[in-house]
C-alpha positions as CSV (number, residue, x, y, z in Angstrom):
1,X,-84.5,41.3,-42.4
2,X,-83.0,38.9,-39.4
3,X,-82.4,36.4,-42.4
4,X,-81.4,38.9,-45.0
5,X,-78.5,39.8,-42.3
6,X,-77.0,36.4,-41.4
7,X,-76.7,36.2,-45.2
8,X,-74.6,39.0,-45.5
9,X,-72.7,38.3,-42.7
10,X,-72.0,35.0,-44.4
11,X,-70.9,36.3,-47.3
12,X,-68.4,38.6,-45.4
13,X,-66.8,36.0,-43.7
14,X,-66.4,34.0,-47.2
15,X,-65.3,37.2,-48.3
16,X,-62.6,38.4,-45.4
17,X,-61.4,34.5,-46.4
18,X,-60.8,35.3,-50.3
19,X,-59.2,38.1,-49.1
20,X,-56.8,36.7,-46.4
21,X,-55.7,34.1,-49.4
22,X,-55.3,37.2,-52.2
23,X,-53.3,39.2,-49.4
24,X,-51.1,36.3,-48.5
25,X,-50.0,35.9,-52.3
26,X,-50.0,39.4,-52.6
27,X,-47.8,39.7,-49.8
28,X,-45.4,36.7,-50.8
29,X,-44.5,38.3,-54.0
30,X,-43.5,41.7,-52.9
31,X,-39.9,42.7,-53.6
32,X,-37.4,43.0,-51.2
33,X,-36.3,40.9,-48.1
34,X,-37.6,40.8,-44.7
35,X,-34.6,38.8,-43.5
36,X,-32.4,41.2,-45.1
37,X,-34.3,44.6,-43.4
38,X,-33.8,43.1,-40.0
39,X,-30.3,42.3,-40.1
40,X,-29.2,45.3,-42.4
41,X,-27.8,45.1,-45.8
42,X,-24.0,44.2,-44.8
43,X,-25.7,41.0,-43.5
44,X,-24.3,37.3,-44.4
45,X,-26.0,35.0,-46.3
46,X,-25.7,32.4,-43.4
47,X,-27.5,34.9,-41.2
48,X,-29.9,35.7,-43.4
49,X,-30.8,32.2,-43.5
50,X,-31.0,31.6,-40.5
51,X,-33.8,34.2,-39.8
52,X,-35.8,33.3,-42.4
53,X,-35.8,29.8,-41.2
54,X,-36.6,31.0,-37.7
55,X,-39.3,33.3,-38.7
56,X,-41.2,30.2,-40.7
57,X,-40.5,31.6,-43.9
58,X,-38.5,28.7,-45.9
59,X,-41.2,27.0,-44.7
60,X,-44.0,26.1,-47.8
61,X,-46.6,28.8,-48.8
62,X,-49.2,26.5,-47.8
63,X,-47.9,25.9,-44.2
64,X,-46.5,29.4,-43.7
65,X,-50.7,30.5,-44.6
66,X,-52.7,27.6,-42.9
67,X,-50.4,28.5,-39.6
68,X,-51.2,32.3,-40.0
69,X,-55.1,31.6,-40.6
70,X,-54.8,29.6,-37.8
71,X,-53.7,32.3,-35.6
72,X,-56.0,34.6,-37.2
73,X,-59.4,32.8,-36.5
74,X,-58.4,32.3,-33.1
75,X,-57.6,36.3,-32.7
76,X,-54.3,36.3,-32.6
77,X,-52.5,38.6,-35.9
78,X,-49.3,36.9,-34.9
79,X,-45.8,39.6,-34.3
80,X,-44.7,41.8,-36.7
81,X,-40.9,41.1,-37.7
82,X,-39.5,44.2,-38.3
83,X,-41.2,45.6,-34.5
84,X,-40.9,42.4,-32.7
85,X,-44.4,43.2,-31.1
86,X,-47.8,41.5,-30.6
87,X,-49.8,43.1,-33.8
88,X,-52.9,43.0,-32.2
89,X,-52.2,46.0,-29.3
90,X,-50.2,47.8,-32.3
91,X,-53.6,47.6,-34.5
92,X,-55.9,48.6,-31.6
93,X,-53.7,51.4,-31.0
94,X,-53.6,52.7,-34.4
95,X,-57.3,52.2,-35.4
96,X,-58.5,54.0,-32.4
97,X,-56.2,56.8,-33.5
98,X,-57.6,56.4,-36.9
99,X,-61.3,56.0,-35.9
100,X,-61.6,59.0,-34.2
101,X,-60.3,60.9,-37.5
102,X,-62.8,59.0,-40.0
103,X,-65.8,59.8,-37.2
104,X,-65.2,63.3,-36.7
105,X,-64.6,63.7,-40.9
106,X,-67.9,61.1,-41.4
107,X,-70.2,63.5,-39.4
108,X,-68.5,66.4,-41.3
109,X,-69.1,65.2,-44.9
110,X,-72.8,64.0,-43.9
111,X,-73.4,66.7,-42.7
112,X,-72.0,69.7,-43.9
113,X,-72.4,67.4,-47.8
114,X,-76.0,67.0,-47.4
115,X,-76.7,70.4,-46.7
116,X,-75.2,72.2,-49.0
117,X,-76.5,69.7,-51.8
118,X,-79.8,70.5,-50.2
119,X,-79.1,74.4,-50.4
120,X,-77.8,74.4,-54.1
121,X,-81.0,72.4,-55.3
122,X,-83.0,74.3,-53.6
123,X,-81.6,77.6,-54.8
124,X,-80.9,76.0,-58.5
125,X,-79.4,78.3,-60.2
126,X,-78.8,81.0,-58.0
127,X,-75.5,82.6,-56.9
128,X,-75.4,79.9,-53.9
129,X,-75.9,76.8,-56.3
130,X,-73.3,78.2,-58.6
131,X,-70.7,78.2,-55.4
132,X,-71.5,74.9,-54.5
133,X,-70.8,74.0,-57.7
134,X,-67.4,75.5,-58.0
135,X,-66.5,73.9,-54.7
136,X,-68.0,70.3,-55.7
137,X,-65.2,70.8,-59.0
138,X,-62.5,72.0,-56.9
139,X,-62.9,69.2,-54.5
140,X,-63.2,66.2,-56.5
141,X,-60.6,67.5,-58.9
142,X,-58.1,68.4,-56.6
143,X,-56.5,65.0,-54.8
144,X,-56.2,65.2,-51.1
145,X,-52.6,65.1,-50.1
146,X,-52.3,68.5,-52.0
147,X,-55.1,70.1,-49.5
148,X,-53.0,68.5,-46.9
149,X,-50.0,70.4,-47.8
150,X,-51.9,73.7,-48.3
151,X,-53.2,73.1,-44.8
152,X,-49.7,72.7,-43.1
153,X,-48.1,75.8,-45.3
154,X,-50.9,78.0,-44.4
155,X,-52.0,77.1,-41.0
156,X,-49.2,75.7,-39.7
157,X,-46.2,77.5,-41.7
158,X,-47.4,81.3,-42.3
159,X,-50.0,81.7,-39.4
160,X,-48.6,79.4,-36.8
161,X,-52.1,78.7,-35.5
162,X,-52.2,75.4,-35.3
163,X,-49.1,72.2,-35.4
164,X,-48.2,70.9,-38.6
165,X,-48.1,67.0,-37.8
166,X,-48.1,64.7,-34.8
167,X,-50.5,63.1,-32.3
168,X,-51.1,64.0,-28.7
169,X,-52.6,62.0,-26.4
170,X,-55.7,63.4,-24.5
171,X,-54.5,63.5,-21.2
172,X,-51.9,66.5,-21.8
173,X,-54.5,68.8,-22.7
174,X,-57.9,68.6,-24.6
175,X,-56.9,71.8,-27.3
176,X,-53.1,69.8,-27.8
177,X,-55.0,66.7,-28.7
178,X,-58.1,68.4,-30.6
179,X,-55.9,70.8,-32.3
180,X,-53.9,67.9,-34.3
181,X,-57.0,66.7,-35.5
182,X,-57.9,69.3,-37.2
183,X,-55.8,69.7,-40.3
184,X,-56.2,65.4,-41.1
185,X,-59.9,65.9,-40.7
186,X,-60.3,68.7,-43.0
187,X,-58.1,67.1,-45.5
188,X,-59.9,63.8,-45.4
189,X,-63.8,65.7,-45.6
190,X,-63.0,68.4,-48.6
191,X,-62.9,66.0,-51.5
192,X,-65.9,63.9,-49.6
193,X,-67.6,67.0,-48.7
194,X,-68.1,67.9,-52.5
195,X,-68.7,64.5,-53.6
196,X,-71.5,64.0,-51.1
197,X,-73.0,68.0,-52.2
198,X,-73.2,67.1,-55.4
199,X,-74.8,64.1,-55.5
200,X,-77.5,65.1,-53.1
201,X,-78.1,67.9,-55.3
202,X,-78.8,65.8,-58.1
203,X,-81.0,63.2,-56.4
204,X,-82.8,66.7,-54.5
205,X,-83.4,67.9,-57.9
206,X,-84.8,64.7,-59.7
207,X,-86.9,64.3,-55.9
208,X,-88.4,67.7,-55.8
209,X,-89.8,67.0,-59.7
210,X,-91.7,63.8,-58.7
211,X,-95.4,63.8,-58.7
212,X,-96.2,62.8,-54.8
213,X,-93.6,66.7,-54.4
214,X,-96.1,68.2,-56.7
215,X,-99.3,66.0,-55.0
216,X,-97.8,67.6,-51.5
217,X,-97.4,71.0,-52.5
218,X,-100.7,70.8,-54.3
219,X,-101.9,70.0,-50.5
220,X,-100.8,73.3,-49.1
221,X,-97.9,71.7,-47.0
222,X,-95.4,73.5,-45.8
223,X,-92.0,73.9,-47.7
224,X,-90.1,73.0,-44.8
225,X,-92.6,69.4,-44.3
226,X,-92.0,69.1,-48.4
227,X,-88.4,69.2,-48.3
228,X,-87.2,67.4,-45.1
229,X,-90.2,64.8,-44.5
230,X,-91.1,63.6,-48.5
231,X,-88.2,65.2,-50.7
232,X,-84.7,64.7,-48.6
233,X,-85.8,61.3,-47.3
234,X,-86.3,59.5,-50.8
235,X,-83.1,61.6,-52.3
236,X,-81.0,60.3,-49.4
237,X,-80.9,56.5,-50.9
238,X,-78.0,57.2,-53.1
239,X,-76.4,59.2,-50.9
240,X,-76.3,56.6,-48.4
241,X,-74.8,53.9,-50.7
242,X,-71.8,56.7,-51.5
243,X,-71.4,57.4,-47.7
244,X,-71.1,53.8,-47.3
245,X,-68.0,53.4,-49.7
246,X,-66.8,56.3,-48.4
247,X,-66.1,55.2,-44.8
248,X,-64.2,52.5,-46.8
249,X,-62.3,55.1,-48.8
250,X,-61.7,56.9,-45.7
251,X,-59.9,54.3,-44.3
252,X,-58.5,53.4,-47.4
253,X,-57.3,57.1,-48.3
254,X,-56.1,57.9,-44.3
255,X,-52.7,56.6,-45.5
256,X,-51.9,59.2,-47.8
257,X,-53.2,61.7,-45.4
258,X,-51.4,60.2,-42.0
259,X,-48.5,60.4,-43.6
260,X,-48.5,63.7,-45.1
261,X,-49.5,64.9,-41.3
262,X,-47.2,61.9,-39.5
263,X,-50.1,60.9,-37.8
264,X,-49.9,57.7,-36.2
265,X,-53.2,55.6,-37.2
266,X,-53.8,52.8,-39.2
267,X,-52.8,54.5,-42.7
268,X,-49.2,55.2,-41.5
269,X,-49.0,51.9,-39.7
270,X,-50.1,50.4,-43.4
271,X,-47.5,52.6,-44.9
272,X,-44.7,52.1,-42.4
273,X,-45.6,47.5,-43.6
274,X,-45.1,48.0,-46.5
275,X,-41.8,50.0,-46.9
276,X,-40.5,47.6,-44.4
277,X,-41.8,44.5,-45.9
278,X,-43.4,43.6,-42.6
279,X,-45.3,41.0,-44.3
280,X,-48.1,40.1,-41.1
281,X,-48.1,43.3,-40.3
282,X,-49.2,44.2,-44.1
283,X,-51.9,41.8,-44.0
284,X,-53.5,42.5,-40.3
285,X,-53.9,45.8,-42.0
286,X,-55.4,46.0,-45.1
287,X,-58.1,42.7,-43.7
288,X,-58.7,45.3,-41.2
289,X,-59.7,47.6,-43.7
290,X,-61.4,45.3,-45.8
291,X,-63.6,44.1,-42.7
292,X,-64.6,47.6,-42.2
293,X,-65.3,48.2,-45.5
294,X,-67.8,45.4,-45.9
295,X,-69.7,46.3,-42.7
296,X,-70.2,49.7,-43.9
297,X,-71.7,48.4,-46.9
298,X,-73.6,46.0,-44.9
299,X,-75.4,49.2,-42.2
300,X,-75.9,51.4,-45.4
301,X,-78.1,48.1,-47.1
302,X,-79.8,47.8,-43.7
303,X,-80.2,51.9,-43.2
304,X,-82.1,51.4,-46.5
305,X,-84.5,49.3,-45.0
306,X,-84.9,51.9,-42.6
307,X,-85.5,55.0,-44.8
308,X,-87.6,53.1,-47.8
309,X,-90.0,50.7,-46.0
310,X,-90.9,48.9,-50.0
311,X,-87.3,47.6,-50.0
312,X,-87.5,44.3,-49.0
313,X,-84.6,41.9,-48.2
314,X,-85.8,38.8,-46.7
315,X,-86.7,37.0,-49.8
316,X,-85.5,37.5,-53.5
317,X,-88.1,39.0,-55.7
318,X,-87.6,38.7,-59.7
């Protein structure tokens, strides 16, 4: 296991490099001008010049990257232009922001996904199941900016119980910072939510047909000891792998949500890069997301382990 992680972590430092080299052509052939943002559009040509020669960039591609990976291996994300900041407090900032929205809507979708998947299997076919069900299709039809909007209009608009968008910090009250939380998390967990339900379903429902189910019940175990001890525990690998790439997606899909809400996280910060071209900013960002992404991947691989003691990772097997 010790050897089967070094590996991995190997391959996600020779992956966060691909990356950095993808995002850094990406990010060179992006339209617009960065010069050109800072200055304003009634700028010279002479001035515009002379920014982009003092920000490094008529410098060659392969100088302006080896500098910036330079910086980057040593910790330092360099300034964004368009701020004129150190990117690395602005990043903190943010993903804190953004980390306490993608826990809070992680430990919803586990577990409020789980157990309904796990209450529709159970009661296949029955009024319950057949709600889930609606739910699961109204969920992953339905994109998430839309239940974002729905949230504001009705929460925010007609009952005025809670604010529409903002962030406030925790020390001018716990119910003004907890209660702009609220509407991003819900909108991030209701498309995951039914995602998660219905896939556990389907696992419960292949699980609970195996022959060690039928060998257990044929014991006289108890339901509850059938379900939760042998059934959930085996039906929970592919859920796992999902939950994984979701903690990717819900960094990856906080954008859309942050901005519908003007939440200030990671997603807006993302947004607010690339409308302004802020080309190191763009790139902190989304390897930041990347990074995350492949270290979710990498617990849910060893969580396996965990739950299925036959997987086996320290050596290949054919």
């Amino acid at each position: 296991m010790i050897l089967y992680t070094l590996r991995r972590l190997a391959l996600i430092v020779l992956l966060l490099w691909v990356m950095s080299v993808l995002l850094f052509a990406i990010t060179q052939v992006l339209p617009g001008n960065v010069a050109r943002m800072i200055l304003g559009q009634f700028a010279t040509a002479d001035a515009i010049e002379a920014v982009e020669t003092k920000l490094g960039l008529k410098d060659p591609l392969a100088v302006q990257y080896g500098r910036w990976f330079s910086n980057l291996i040593r910790g330092d994300f360099g300034q964004s232009l368009i701020m004129e900041r150190p990117i690395g407090p602005l990043l903190s900032e943010a993903l804190g922001r953004s980390a306490i929205l993608a826990c809070l809507s992680f430990v919803l979708v586990a577990s409020a996904g789980i157990l309904l998947g796990v209450i529709a299997a159970v009661r296949k076919n029955r009024p319950v199941d057949h709600a889930v069900s609606v739910f699961s299709y109204l969920g992953i039809s339905v994109p998430e900016f839309f239940w974002g909007i729905v949230f504001i209009l009705v929460f925010a608009r007609f009952l005025g119980w809670l604010p529409s968008a903002g962030y406030s910090p925790l020390d001018e009250g716990l119910w003004s910072w907890f209660s702009r939380l609220i509407g991003p998390t819900l909108t991030l967990t209701f498309t995951l939510i039914a995602h998660i339900s219905r896939l556990t379903r389907s696992s419960m429902l292949e699980t609970l047909r195996s022959r060690y189910v039928l060998a257990a019940r044929a014991k006289g175990l108890p339901e509850r000891v059938i379900l939760f001890r042998h059934a959930l525990r085996n039906a929970l690998l592919p859920t796992i792998t999902v939950l994984a790439i979701d903690v990717g997606w819900l960094f990856g899909g906080i954008v859309v949500v942050e901005t519908v809400f003007a939440f200030p996280g990671l997603g807006r910060l993302v947004a607010f890069a690339i409308e302004r071209r802020d080309l190191p900013l763009i790139q902190a960002t989304l390897l930041v997301i990347t990074a995350i992404y492949c270290l979710a991947n990498l617990a849910a691989d060893l969580l396996y382990a965990a739950l299925n003691p036959r997987i086996r990772y320290a050596r290949r097997t054919s």
